[in-house]
C-alpha positions in Angstrom: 8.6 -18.0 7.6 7.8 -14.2 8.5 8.3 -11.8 5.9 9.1 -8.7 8.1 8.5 -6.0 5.1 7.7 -2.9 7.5 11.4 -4.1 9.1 12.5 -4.4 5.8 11.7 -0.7 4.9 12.8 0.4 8.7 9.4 1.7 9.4 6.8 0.8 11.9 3.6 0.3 9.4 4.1 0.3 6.1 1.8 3.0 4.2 -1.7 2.9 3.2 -2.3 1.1 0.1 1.5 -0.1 0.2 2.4 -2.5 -2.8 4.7 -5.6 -1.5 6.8 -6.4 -4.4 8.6 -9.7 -5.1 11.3 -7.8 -4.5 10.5 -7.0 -0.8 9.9 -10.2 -0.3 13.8 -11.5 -1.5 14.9 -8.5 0.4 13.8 -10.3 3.7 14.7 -13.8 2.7 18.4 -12.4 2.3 18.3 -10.1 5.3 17.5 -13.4 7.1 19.9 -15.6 5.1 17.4 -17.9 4.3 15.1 -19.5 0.9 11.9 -20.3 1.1 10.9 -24.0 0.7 8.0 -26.4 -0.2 5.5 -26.7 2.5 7.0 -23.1 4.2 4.1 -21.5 5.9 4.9 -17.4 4.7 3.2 -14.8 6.9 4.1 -11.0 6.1 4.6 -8.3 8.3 2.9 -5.0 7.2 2.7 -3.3 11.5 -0.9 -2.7 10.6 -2.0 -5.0 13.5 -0.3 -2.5 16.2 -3.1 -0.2 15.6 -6.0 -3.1 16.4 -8.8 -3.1 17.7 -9.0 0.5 15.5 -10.7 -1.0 12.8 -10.6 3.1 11.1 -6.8 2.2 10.7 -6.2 -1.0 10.0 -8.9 -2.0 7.8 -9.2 1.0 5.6 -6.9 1.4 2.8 -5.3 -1.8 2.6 -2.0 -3.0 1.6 -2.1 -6.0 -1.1 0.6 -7.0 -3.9 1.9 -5.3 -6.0 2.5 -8.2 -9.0 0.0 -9.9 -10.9 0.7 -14.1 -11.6 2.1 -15.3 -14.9 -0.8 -15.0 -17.3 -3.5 -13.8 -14.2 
């Protein structure tokens, strides 16, 4: 299942230090017209990798998530 958040937000790369919400994560499930399921493999698309092998700009400044688990 890809997760096409830079899409999503009609960019390219998403910012530096971008927070993927839960939110952008239904957001692409619905633009897709799809749910995710048990055993689903989910990979996320940030466009950071266009910029490798530039280390400088794709592995400074990273994006991560922007939600903390239930009790974590």
């Amino acid at each position: 299942m890809l997760f096409d958040v830079a899409g999503l937000k009609g960019v390219d790369c998403l910012d530096p230090s971008y927070a993927i919400s839960i939110e952008d994560l239904q957001g692409c499930l619905e633009r897709i017209g799809t749910e995710l399921q048990a055993g689903d493999v989910a990979l996320i698309r940030t466009g950071r990798m266009a910029f490798w092998p530039d280390g400088s700009k794709v592995l400074g400044n990273p994006l991560g998530w922007g939600w903390q688990r239930p009790g974590g």
